[in-house]
C-alpha positions in Angstrom: 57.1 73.5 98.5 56.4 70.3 97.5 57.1 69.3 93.8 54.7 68.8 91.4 53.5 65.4 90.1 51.5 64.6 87.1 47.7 63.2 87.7 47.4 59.5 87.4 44.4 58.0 85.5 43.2 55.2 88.0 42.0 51.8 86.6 38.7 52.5 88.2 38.3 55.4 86.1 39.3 54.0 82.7 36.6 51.5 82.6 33.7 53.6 82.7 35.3 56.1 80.5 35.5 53.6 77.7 32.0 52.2 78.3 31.3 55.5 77.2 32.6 56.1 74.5 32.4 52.3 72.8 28.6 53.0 72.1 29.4 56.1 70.2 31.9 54.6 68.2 29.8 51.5 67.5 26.7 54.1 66.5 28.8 55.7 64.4 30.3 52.7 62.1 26.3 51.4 62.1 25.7 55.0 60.8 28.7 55.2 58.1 27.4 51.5 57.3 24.0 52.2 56.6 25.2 55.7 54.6 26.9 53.1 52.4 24.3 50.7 52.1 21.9 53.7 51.6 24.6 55.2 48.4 25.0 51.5 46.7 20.8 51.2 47.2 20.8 54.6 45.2 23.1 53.8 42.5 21.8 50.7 41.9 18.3 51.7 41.8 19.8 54.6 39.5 21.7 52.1 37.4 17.9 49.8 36.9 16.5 53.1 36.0 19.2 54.0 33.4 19.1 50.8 32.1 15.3 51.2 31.3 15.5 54.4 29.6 18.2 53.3 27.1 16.2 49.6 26.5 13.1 51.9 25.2 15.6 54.8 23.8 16.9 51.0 21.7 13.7 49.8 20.5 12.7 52.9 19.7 15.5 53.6 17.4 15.8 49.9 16.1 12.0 50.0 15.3 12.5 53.3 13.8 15.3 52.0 11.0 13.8 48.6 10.4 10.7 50.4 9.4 13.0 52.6 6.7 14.4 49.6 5.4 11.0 48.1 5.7 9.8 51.0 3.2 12.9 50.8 1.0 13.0 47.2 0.0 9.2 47.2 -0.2 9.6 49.8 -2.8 12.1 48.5 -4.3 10.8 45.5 -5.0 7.9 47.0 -6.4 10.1 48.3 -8.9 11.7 44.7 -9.8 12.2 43.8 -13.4 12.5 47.4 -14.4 16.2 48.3 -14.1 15.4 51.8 -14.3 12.6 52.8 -11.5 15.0 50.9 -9.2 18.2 53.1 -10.5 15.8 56.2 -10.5 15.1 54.9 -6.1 18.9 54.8 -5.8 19.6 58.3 -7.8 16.8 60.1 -5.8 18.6 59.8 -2.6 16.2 57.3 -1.0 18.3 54.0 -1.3 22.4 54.0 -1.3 22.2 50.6 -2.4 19.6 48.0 -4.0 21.5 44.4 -5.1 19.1 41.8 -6.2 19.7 38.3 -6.5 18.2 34.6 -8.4 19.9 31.2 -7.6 22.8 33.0 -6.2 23.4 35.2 -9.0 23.3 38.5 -9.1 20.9 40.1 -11.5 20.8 43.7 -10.0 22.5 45.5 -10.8 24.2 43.7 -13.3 27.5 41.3 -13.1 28.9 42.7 -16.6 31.0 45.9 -15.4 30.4 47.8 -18.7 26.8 47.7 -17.9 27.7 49.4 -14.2 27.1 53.0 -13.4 30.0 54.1 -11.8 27.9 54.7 -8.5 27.2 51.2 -8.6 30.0 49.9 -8.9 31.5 52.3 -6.3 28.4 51.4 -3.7 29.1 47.2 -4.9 32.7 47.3 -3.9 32.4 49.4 -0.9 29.3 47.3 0.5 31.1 43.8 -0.7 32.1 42.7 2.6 28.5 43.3 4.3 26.9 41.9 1.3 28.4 38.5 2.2 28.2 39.2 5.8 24.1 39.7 5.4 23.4 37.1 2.6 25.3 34.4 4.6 22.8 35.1 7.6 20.4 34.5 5.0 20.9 30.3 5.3 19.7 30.3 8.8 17.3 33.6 9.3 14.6 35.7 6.6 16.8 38.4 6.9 20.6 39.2 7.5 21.9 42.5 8.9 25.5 44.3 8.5 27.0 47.5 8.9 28.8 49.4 5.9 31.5 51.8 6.8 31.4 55.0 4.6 33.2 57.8 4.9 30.1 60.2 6.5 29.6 57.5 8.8 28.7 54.2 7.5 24.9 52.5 6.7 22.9 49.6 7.7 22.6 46.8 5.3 19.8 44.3 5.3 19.0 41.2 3.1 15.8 39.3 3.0 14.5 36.5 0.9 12.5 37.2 -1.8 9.8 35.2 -3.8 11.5 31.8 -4.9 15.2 31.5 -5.2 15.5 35.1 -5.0 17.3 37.9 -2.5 16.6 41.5 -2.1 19.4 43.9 -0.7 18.9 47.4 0.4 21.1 49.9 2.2 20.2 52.8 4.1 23.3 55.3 4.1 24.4 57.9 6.6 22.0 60.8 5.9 18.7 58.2 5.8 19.5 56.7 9.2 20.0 60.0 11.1 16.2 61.3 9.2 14.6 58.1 10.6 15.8 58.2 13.6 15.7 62.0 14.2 11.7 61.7 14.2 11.4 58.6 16.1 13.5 59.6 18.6 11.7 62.9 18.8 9.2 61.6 21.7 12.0 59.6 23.3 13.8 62.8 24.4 10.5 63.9 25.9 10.0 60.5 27.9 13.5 60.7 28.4 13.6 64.3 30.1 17.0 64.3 32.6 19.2 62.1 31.4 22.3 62.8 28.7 21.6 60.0 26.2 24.1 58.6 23.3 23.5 56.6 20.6 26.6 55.4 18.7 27.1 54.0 15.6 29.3 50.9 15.1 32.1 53.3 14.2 31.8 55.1 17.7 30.2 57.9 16.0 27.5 60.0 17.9 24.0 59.9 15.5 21.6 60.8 18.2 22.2 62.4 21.7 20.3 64.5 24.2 21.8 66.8 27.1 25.3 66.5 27.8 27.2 65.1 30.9 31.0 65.1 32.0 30.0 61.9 34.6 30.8 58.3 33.2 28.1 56.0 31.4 26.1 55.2 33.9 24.5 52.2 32.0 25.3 51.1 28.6 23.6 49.1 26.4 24.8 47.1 23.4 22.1 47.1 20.3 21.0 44.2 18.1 19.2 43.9 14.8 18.7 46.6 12.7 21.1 47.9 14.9 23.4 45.2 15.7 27.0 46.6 17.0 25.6 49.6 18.4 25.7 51.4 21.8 23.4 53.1 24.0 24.9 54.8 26.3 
């Protein structure tokens, strides 16, 4: 009996077998290429998408707390020159804060500390950092902006010029911001429907949020104005 031998591959066969199988390998990188391409196209037209939503979700909730503050120093101007309607706008809840001001001075409420409530002085010393901040601003814009940190979450602070030499400060606390916003932002969930939003205060503090998501941001927007030093996520 003859032994056995293994079979030999010729070099004639070889060649055809690889120009063969080179086209399928080549379709298949041109098909994991354009899977790719297809994936980043997707993302990216997810990401322009995502990016929309949270620049209207923004001005919706910007517009929505200038126009409080709007109302507040409005009012409380109307109430300049009479100490106690603008203490009676700060007592009822509306205003956390209302500093008035002539030739740099401040007039409201007033610089001699026996004269102070005590929530006054409290809401002067905690606010005295965005005072400056948004009276600065003041010397190169109508109206300055800054963020006061309180312990329920912190307010926004604006300052606007006032007739002549003067200055008008407001400040919306915690509990006003979320009210305005909570309506605003009302139709924005609707026009918003399938996406988990956030809306962060300076802080990192959740205000506002619809749905819920494990997934990363997948756009993220950084506020300005009324809103300066927040995040829409």
């Amino acid at each position: 009996m003859a032994p056995l031998t293994e079979p030999r591959l010729s070099t004639s066969s070889i060649g055809p077998a690889l120009l063969m199988v080179l086209p399928v390998v080549a379709i298949g990188a041109l098909s994991l290429h354009a899977l790719e391409a297809d994936t980043v196209l997707l993302r990216a037209r997810r990401g322009d998408a995502a990016l929309q939503t949270l620049r209207s979700v923004g001005e919706t909730a910007r517009g929505a707390v200038t126009q409080a503050v709007e109302d507040a120093a409005r009012r409380t101007a109307a109430a300049a020159g009479r100490p106690e309607a603008v203490r009676s706008l700060v007592l009822g809840g509306t205003i956390a804060l209302a500093a008035m001001y002539e030739d740099g001075r401040r007039t409201f409420p007033p610089e001699d500390p026996e004269a102070l409530l005590v929530t006054e002085r409290n809401a002067l010393t905690t606010a005295a950092g965005a005072l400056a901040t948004a009276r600065a601003a003041l010397d190169g814009a109508p109206q300055g902006w800054a963020w006061v940190a309180e312990p329920d979450g912190g307010g926004v602070l604006n300052c606007r010029r006032a007739a002549g030499t003067g200055e008008l400060c407001v400040l919306l606390d915690a509990a006003s911001l979320r009210t305005a916003l909570a309506g605003a932002l009302a139709a924005a969930r609707r026009s918003a429907d399938g996406w988990a939003l956030t809306l962060s205060d300076p802080a990192g503090r959740t205000v506002w949020s619809q749905g819920r998501s494990a997934a990363p941001p997948l756009s993220v927007l950084a506020l300005d104005g009324a809103l300066r030093g927040w995040r829409a996520e």
